[in-house]
N, C-alpha and C positions, 0 to 999 in steps of 0.2 A: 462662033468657034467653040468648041467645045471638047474640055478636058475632063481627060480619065483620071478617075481617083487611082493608086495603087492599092494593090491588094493587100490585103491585114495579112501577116506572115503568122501564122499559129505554129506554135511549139509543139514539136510532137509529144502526142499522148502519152504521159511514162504511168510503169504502173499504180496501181491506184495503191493511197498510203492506207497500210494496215493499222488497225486496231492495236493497241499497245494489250498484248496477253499479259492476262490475271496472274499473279501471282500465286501460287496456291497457298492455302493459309495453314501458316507452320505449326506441323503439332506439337502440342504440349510436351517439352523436353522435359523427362523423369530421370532421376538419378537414383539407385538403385542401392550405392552407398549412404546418401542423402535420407532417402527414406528409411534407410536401417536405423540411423542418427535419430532422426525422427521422432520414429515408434520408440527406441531406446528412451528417449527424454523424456515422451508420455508416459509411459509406462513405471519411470524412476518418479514422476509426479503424483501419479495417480495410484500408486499400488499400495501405497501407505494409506489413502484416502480409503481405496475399499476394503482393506485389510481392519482400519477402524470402524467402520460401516457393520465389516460381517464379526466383529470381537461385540461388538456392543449387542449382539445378539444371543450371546453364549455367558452360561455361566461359569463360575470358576471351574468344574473338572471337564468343562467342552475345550475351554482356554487352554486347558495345561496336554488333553490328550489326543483334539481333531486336528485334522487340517486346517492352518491358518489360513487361508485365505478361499477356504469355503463355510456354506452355511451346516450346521451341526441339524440334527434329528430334529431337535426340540427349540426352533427359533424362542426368545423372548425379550425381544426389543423392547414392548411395549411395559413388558413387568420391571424390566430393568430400568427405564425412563420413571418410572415409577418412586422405586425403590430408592432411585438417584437424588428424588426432590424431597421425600418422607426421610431420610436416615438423618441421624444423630438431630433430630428434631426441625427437620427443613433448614439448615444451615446452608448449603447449594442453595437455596432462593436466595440468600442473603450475598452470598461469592457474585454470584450471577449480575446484580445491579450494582454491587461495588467494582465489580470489573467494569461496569458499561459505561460507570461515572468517570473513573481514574484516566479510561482510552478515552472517552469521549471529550470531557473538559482539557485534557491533557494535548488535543490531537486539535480540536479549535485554536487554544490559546500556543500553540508552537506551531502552527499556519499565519496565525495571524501576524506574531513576532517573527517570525520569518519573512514574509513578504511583507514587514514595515523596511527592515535592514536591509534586504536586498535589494526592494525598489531605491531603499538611500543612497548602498554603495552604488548601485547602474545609474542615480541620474543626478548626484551629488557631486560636489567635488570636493575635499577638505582635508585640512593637513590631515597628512599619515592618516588618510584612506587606503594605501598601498599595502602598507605596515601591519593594517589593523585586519584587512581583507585576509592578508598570509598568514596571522593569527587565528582567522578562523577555519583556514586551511588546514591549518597544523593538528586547532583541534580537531578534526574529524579522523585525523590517525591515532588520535586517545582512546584507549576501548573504555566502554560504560565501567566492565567491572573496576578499573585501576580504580575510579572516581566514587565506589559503591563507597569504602568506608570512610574518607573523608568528608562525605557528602553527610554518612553517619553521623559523626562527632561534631561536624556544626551544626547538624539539625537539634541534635541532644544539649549543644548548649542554649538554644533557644526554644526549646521544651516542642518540637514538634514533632516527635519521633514518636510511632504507634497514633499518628492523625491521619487523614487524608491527606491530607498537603503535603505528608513529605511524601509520597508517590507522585504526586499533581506537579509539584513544583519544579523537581529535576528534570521530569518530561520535559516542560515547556522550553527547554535550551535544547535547540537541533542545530547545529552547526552545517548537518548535510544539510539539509534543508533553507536553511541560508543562503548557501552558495548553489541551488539549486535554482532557488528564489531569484537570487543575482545576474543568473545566467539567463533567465526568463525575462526577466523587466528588460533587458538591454532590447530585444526587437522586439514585445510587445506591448512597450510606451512608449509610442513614435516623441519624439522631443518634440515637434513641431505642436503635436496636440496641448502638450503641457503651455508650450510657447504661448498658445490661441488663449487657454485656460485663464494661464497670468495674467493677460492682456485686457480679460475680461473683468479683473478685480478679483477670481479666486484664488481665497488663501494656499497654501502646502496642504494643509491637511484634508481641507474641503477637495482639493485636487487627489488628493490619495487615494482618501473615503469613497468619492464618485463616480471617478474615474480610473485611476490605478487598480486600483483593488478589482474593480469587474471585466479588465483588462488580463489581470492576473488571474483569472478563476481557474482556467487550468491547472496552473504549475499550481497555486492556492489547493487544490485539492487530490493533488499529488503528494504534495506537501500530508495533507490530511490523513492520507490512505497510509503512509508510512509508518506516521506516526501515530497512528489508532493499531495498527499491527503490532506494532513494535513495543506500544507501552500494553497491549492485551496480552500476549504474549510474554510479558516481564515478567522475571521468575527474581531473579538473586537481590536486586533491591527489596523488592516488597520481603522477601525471606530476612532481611538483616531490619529494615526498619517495621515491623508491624510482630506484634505477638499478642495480637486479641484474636482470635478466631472469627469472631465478625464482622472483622475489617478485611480478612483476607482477601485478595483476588482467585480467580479461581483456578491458576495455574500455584499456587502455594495451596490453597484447599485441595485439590485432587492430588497431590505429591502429598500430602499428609495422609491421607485416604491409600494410597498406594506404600506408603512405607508402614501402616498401621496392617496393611495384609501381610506384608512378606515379614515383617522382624514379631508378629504375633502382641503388637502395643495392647494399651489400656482401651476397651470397646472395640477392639478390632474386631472381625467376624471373615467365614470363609467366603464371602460375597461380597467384602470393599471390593476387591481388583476389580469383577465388572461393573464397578459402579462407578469404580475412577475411569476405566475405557468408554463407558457410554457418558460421562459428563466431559467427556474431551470432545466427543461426539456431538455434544450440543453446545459446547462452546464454541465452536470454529461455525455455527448456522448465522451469529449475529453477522458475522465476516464477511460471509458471502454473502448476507442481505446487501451489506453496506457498499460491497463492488459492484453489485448488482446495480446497485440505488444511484452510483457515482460516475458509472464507466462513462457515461455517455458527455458528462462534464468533459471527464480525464481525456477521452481520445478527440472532440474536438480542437486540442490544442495542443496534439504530437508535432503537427507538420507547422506550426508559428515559424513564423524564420526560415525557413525552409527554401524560399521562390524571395527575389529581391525585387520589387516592384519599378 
């Protein structure tokens, strides 16, 4: 006897599934007021930049009678760079590495006191750490200048006034920078690593030194860039505590050089003014060496914190 299988029932054929279509790939949205902005902001940045650029190539009556922000007949950058470092017996060479010193030791040691304090307050805990933190809040709404002549009168009672150190020493208190510091240690010293560290037998400091600190190199040279700006660019303390000329920085030497053209001083001559524009001109080149030299520290450690693992 013999039985029949039934037959397989097949579905009819529906159409065949399509390919999901591309999406076309969206072009670049431009904004038209955006870009105005833009160019606006470059141009407020950069027109000062070349405006000094093309002064430092003119002498005084190109200064007083061409277009400022073109080149004159008779470029002389190169005589004027000259003339910059030769006047009043090469005293600009001397401006030049007193400033280099002031920002430089000034911009390490208020990095480094910074991210000792801030890694303290983010990983510390201790009475009136709260109290003390909003203290250092407060003072960052102090301006420098309130603190210029107080800072004056106690340096003068302890004979340092007209030394390096009382430029060097004020520097080294950054309160932004602090809290700058503070806000950085909080996500990039995992506690746990510190946790591991203890555990291992290392002390605080050994923990800081090794591992804090190379944790911190970003913000740490954020920290740097600030404050190398900030103390190269001081004008009104170095102006109140220093009155030897070869101690100046070189934003008090070129303002000297510039107020000896216009009020007709003792050695003045019709050719300070370009020689104070082309030595502003080669003081802001260290600047840019040093952003240059740092960026690449600075911007691996914008986005820290950023993504929560």
């Amino acid at each position: 006897m013999t039985t029949t299988l039934p037959k397989a029932t097949t579905a009819p054929a529906g159409p065949a599934p399509t390919a999901p279509k591309r999406r076309r790939s969206a072009s670049p949205r431009r904004s038209t007021p955006l870009t105005i902005a833009m160019l606006a902001a470059l141009a407020y940045f950069l027109l000062p930049l070349f405006w000094l650029l093309v002064a430092s190539t003119k002498n005084t009556q190109d200064l007083i009678n061409s277009f400022g922000l073109w080149f004159s007949r008779a470029p002389q950058l190169l005589a004027n760079i000259r003339e910059t470092f030769t006047q009043d017996d090469g005293v600009f060479v001397n401006w030049l590495p007193n400033t280099a010193v002031y920002a430089v030791v000034s911009a390490l040691g208020a990095a480094l006191l910074a991210a000792a304090a801030g890694y303290g307050f983010a990983k510390f805990r201790f009475r009136g750490d709260r109290a003390a933190f909003n203290l250092v809040l407060g003072a960052i709404m102090v301006p420098a200048t309130a603190l210029a002549i107080p800072t004056y009168l106690l340096f003068a009672e302890v004979g340092l006034v007209n030394t390096p150190w009382a430029i060097i020493l004020p520097s080294l208190v950054n309160p932004f920078g602090l809290y700058l510091m503070r806000v950085y240690a909080v996500d990039a010293v995992p506690d746990s690593l510190l946790e591991a560290a203890r555990i291992d037998g290392a002390g605080e400091a050994r923990i800081f030194f090794r591992i804090a600190l190379r944790l911190l190199a970003p913000g740490l040279v954020t920290v740097l860039l600030f404050t190398l700006v900030a103390t190269w660019n001081n004008y009104f303390l170095p102006l109140i505590m220093l009155n030897d000329p070869n101690l100046y920085p070189i934003t008090v030497g070129l303002s000297s050089w510039a107020a000896q053209a216009q009020n007709g001083g003792a050695g003045a001559s019709s050719d300070m003014l370009p020689l104070a524009v082309t030595g502003s001109l080669i003081s802001i080149v260290p600047l840019v060496i040093a952003f240059l030299l740092l960026q690449r520290h600075w911007q691996s450690g914008l986005a820290t914190g950023s993504v929560k693992q």
